[in-house]
N, C-alpha and C positions, 0 to 999 in steps of 0.2 A: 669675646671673639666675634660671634655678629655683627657687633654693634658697629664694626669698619666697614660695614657694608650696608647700613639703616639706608641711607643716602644715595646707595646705586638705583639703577632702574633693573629688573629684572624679568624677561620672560617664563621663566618657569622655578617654582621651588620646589624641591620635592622631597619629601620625606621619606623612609626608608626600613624603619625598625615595624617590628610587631605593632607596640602598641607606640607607635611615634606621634599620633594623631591624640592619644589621651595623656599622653606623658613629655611629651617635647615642649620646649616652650615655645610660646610665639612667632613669630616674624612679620613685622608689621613696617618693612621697607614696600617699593615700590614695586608689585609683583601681581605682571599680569595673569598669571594660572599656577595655583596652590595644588599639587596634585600629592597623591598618597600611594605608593608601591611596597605596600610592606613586606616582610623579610625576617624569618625566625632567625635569633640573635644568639648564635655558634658557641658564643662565650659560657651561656649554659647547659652545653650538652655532659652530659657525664660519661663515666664509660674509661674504656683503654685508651690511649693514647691514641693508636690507629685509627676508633671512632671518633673520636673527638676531630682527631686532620680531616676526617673522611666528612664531617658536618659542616666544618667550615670550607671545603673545596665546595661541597655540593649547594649553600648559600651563594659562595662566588659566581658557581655556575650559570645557578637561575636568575643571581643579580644582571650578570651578563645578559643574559638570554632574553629578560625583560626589558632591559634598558635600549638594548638593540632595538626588540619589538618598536618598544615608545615611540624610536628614531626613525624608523621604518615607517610607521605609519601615522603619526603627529610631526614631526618637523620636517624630516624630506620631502614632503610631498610640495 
């Protein structure tokens, strides 16, 4: 699935999971800034039902809340 995209130019790549920096593969297309925002990964929380939703909203949350940041203060400017 990458691989459609080896050949684009890219200003930013960004990773995302826990360990996405030890466990992801590569990306070795044209990419000016490799960055890392990791993010505990919802799918193994255990628990009731209601914690389980209640983990993956509050990943959403902070993904949000970062990703904003990033934009806020590295691209808008």
């Amino acid at each position: 699935m990458v691989d459609q995209y080896i050949n684009e130019e890219w200003d930013y790549v960004i990773t995302v999971c826990d360990d996405a920096n030890e466990t992801c593969p590569a990306f070795f297309g044209k990419v000016k800034h490799r960055l890392h925002i990791g993010f505990e990964d919802p799918s193994h929380a255990t628990g009731t039902d209601e914690f389980i939703l209640s983990e993956f909203r509050r990943v959403r949350d902070l993904s949000k809340e970062q990703f904003y940041k990033f934009y806020r203060e590295t691209i808008s400017v």
